[in-house]
Kinemage of the C-alpha trace (Angstrom):
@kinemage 1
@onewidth
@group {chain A} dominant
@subgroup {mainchain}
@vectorlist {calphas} color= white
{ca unk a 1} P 15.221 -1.133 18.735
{ca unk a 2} L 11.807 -2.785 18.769
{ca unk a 3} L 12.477 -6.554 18.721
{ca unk a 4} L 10.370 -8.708 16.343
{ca unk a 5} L 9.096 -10.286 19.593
{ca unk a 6} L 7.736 -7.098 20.994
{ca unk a 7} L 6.336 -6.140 17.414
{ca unk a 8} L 4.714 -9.473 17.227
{ca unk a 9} L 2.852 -8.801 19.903
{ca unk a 10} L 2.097 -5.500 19.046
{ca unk a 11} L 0.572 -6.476 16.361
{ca unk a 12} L -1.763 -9.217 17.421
{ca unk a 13} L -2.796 -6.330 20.313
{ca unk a 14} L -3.435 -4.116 17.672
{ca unk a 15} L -5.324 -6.726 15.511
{ca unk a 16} L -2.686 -5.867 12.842
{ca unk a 17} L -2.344 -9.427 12.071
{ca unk a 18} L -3.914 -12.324 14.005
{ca unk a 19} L -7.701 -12.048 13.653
{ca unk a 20} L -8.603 -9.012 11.766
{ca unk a 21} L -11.699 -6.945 11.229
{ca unk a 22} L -11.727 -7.847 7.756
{ca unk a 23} L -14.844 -10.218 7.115
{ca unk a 24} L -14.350 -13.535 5.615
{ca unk a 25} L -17.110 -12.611 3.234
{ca unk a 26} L -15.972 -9.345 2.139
{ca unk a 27} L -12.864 -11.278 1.352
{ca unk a 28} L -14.234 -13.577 -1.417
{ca unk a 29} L -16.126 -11.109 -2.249
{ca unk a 30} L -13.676 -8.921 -3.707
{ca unk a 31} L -11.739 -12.903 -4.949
{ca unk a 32} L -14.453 -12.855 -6.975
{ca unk a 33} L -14.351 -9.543 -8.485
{ca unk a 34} L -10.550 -10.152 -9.192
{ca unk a 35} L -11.007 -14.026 -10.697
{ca unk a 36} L -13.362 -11.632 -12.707
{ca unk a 37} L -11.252 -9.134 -13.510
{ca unk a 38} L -13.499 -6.165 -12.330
{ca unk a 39} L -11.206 -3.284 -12.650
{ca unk a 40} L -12.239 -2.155 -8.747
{ca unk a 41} L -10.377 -5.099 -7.762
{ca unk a 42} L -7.435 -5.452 -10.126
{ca unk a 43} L -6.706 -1.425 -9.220
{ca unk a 44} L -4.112 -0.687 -11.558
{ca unk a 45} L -2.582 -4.548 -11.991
{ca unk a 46} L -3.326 -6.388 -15.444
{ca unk a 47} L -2.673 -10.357 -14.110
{ca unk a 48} L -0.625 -12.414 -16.669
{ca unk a 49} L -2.769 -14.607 -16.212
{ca unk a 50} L -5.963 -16.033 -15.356
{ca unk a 51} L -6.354 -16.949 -11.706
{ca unk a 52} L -9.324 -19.288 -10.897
{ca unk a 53} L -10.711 -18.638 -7.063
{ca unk a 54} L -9.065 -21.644 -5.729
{ca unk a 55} L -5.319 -20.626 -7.157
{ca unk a 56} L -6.316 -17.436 -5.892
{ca unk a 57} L -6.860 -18.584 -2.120
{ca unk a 58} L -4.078 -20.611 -2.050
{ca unk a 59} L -1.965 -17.585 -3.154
{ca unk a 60} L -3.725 -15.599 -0.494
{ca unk a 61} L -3.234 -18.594 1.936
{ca unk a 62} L 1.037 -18.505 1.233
{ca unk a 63} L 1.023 -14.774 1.505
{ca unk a 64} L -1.302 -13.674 4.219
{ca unk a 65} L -2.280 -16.724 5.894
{ca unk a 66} L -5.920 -16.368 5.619
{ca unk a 67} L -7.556 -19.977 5.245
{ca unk a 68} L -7.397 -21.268 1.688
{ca unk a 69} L -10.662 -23.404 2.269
{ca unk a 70} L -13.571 -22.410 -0.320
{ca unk a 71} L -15.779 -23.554 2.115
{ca unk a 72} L -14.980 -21.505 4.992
{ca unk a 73} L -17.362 -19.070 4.267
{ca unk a 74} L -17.784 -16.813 7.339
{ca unk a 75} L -15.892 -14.996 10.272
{ca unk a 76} L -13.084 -13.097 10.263
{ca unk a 77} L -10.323 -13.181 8.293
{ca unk a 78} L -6.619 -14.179 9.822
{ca unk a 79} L -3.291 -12.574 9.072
{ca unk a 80} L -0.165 -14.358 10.066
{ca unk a 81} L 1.960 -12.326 11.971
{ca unk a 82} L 5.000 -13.668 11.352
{ca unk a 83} L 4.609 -13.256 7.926
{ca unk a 84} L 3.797 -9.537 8.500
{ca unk a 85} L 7.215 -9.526 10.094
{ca unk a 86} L 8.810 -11.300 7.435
{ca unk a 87} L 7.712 -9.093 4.861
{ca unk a 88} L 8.291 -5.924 7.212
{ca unk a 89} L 11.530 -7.100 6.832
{ca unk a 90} L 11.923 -7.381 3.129
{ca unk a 91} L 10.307 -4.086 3.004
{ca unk a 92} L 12.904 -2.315 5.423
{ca unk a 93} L 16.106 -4.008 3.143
{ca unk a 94} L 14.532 -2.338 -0.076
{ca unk a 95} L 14.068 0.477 0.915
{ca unk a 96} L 18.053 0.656 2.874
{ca unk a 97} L 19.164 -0.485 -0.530
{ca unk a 98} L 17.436 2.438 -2.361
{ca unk a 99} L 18.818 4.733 0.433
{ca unk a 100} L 22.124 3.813 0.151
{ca unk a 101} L 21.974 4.689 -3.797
{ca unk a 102} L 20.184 8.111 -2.958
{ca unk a 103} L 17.744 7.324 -5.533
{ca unk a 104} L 14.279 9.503 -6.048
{ca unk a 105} L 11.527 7.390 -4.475
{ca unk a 106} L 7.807 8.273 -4.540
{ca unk a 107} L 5.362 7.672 -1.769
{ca unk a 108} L 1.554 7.449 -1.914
{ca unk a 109} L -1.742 6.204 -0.374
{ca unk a 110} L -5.131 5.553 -0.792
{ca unk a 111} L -5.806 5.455 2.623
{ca unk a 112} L -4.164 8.936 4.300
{ca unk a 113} L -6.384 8.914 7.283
{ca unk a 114} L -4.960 5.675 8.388
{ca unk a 115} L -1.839 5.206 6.846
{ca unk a 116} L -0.181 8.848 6.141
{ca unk a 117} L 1.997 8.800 9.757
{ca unk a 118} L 3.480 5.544 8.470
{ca unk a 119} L 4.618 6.690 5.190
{ca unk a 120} L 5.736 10.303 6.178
{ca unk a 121} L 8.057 8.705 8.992
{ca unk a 122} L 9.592 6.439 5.935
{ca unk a 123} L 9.591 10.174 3.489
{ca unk a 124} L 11.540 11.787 6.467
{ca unk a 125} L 13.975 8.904 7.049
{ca unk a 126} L 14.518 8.396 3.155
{ca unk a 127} L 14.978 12.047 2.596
{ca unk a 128} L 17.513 12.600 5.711
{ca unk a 129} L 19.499 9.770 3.861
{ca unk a 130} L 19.513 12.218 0.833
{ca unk a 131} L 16.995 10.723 -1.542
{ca unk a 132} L 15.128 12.990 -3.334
{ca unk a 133} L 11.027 12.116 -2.319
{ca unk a 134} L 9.146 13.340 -5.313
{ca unk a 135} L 6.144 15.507 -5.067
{ca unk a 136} L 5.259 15.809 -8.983
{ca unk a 137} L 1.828 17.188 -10.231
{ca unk a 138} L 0.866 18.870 -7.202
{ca unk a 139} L -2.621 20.276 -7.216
{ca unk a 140} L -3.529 18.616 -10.651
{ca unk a 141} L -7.412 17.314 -10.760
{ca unk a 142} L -7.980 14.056 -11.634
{ca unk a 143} L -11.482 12.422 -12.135
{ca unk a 144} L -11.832 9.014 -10.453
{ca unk a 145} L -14.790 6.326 -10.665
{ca unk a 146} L -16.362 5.996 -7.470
{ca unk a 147} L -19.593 3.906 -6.588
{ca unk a 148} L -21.355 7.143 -5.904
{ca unk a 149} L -20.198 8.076 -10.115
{ca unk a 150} L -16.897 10.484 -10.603
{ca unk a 151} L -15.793 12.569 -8.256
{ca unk a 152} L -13.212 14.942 -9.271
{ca unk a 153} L -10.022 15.538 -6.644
{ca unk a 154} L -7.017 16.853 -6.438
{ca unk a 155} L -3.422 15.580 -5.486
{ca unk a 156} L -1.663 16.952 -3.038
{ca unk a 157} L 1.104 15.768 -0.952
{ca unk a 158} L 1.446 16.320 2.699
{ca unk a 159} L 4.710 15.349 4.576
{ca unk a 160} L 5.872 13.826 1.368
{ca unk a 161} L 3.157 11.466 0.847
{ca unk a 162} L 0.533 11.843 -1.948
{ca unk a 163} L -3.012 11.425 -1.667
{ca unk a 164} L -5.949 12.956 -2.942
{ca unk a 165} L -8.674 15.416 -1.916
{ca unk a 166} L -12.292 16.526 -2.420
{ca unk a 167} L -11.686 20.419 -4.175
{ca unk a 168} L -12.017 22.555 -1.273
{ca unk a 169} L -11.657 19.642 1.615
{ca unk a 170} L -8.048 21.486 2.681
{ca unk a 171} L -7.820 23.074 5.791
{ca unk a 172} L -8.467 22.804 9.654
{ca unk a 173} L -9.923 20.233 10.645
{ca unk a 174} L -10.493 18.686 7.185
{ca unk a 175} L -9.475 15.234 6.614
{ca unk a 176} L -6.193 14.296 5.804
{ca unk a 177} L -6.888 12.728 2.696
{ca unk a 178} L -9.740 10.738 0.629
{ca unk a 179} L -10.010 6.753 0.164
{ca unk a 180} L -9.261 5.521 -2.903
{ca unk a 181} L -8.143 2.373 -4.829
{ca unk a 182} L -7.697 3.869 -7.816
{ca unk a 183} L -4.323 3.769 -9.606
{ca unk a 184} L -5.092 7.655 -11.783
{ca unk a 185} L -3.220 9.524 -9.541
{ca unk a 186} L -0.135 7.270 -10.204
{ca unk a 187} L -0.238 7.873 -13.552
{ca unk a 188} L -0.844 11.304 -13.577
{ca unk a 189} L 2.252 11.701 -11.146
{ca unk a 190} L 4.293 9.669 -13.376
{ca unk a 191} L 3.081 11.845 -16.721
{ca unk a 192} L 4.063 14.879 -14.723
{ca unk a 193} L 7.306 13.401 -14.333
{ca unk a 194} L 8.117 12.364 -17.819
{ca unk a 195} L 6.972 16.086 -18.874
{ca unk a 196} L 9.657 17.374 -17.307
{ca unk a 197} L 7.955 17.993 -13.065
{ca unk a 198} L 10.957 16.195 -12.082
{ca unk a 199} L 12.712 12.686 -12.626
{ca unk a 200} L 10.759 9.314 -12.355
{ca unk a 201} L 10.642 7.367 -8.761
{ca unk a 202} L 13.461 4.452 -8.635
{ca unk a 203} L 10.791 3.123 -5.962
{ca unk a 204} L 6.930 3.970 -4.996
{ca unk a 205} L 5.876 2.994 -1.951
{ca unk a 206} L 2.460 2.844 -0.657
{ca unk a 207} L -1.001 0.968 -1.370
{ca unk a 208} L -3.783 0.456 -3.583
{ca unk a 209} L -3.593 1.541 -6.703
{ca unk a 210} L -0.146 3.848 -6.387
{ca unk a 211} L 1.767 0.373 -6.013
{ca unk a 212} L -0.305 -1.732 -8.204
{ca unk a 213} L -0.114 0.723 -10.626
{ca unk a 214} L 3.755 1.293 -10.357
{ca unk a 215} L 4.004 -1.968 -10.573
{ca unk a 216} L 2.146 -2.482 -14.235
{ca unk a 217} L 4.318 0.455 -15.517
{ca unk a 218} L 7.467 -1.371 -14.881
{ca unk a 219} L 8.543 0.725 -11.852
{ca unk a 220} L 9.802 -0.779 -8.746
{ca unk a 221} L 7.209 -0.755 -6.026
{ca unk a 222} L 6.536 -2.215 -2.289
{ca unk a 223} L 3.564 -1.756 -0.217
{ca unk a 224} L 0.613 -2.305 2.411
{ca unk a 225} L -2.081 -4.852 1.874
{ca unk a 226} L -5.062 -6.420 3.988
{ca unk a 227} L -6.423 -9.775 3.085
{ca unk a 228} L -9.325 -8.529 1.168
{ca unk a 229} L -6.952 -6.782 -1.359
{ca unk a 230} L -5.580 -10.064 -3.284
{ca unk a 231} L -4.380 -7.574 -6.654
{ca unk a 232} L -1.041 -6.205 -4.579
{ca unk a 233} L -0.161 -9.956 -3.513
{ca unk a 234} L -0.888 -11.302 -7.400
{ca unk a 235} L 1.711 -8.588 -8.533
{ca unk a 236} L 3.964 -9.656 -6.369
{ca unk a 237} L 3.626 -13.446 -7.082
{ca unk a 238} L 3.968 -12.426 -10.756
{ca unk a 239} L 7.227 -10.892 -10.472
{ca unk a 240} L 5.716 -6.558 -10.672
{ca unk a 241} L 5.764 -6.060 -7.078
{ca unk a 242} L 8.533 -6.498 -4.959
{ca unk a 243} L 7.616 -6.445 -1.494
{ca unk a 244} L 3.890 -6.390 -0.343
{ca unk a 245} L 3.091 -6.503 3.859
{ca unk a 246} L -0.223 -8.136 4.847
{ca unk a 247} L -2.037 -6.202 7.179
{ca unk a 248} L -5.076 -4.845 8.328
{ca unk a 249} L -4.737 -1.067 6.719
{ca unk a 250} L -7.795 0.098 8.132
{ca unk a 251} L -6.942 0.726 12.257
{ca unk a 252} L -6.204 3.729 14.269
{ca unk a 253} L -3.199 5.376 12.788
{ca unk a 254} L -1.118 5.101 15.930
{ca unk a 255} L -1.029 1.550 15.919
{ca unk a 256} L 1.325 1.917 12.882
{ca unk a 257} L 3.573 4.208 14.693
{ca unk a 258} L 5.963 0.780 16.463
{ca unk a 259} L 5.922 -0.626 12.486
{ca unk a 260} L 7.153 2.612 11.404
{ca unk a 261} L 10.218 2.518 14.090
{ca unk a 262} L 10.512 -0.972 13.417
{ca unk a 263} L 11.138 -0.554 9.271
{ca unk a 264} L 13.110 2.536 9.968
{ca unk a 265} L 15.645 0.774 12.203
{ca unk a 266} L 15.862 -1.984 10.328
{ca unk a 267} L 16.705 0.237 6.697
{ca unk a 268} L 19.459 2.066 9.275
{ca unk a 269} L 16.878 5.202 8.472
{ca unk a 270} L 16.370 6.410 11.872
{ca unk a 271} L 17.300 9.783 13.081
């Protein structure tokens, strides 16, 4: 079993944690947008309340680690590790209490050609434990506001895990998957599932807008987050999220492969 020692310092190799690629700026940056309630930002998650950019850093601060100074303006953003690991944690007990119950679960992401190995090992683990991983609406379109206007793709699910495509971008050596923070394809899974395409998820699990999403609709979710993403870690303050993991979410995918061991021996998931 990986020890959280050797994960640790996995993940400050990795820059998982520890100083990040994330910019400083691009992090109050997208503060701003959420203080200002710019739906690109909020993906999905309507705050109870109104969070001023100084609450918001301090949130960001207790969750992540990043510094909660205004006036530290530049560089590159920090991510405790230990809190990673804490949260990793948290993250592998949900999801062993779920498994224990057999309940469906639903797994998504906005960011397949980074993340998809990660949540497929957790779809494989959850599904050998006899929960039922939901692949509702499969194929559906669903238009989605992107800076270059909307863009029309299609869900699909690959390994268990949903994520969206350009029409036409399946195939050999096609990417996995398109980037997205937009929380449409959650809903359009979850009307699917009330019309009948199978039960609704006891648990999503993923990023972006699939968890925030989940989350807003009452439905239990856990999930990914880097620093510049402050919506996931304001749902989870407020009580709609239950787990969120900081992180950065944008390395090589292998890098996740020792977090994926890690959460699946922890949840008693591994095969």
């Amino acid at each position: 079993m990986l020890s959280p020692g050797t994960l640790r310092a996995h993940l400050l190799a990795a820059r998982l944690a520890g100083p990040v690629a994330t910019t400083r700026e691009r992090s109050l940056c997208r503060y701003r947008m959420f203080v200002a309630r710019d739906p690109r930002a909020l993906i999905g998650l309507e705050p109870e309340r109104d969070w001023l950019l100084g609450d918001l850093l301090q949130l960001m601060g207790r969750r992540c680690g990043v510094s909660a100074d205004p006036n530290h303006a530049s560089g590159q953003d920090v991510i405790d590790p230990d809190r990673t690991i804490a949260a990793l944690d948290a993250f592998a007990d949900r999801l062993a209490t779920v498994a224990a119950t057999g309940a469906p679960v639903l797994l998504g992401t906005g960011h397949p050609h980074r993340l998809l190995g990660f949540y497929a090992g957790l779809a494989a683990g959850l599904s050998a434990k006899g929960c039922t991983v939901l692949t509702p609406a499969q194929g559906r379109s669903v238009d989605i506001t992107t800076r270059f206007g909307v863009r029309t793709y299609n869900l699909d699910y690959v390994r268990g895990v949903a994520l969206v495509r350009e029409p036409g971008a399946r195939g050999a050596g096609s990417e996995p998957g398109a980037h997205t923070h937009s929380p449409l394809p959650l809903r359009m899974v979850l009307a699917a599932a009330m019309d009948g395409d199978g039960p609704l998820p006891a648990l999503v699990v993923g990023d972006h807008g699939w968890v925030c999403g989940a989350g807003q609709l009452g439905i239990e979710a856990i999930g990914l987050a880097d620093s510049d993403d402050p919506a996931p870690f304001v749902g989870e303050a407020e009580g709609r999220l239950s787990v969120v993991v900081p992180l950065d979410d944008t390395v090589r995918s292998d890098y996740y492969r020792p977090l994926t061991r890690y959460v699946l021996n922890r949840a008693c998931l591994s095969q």
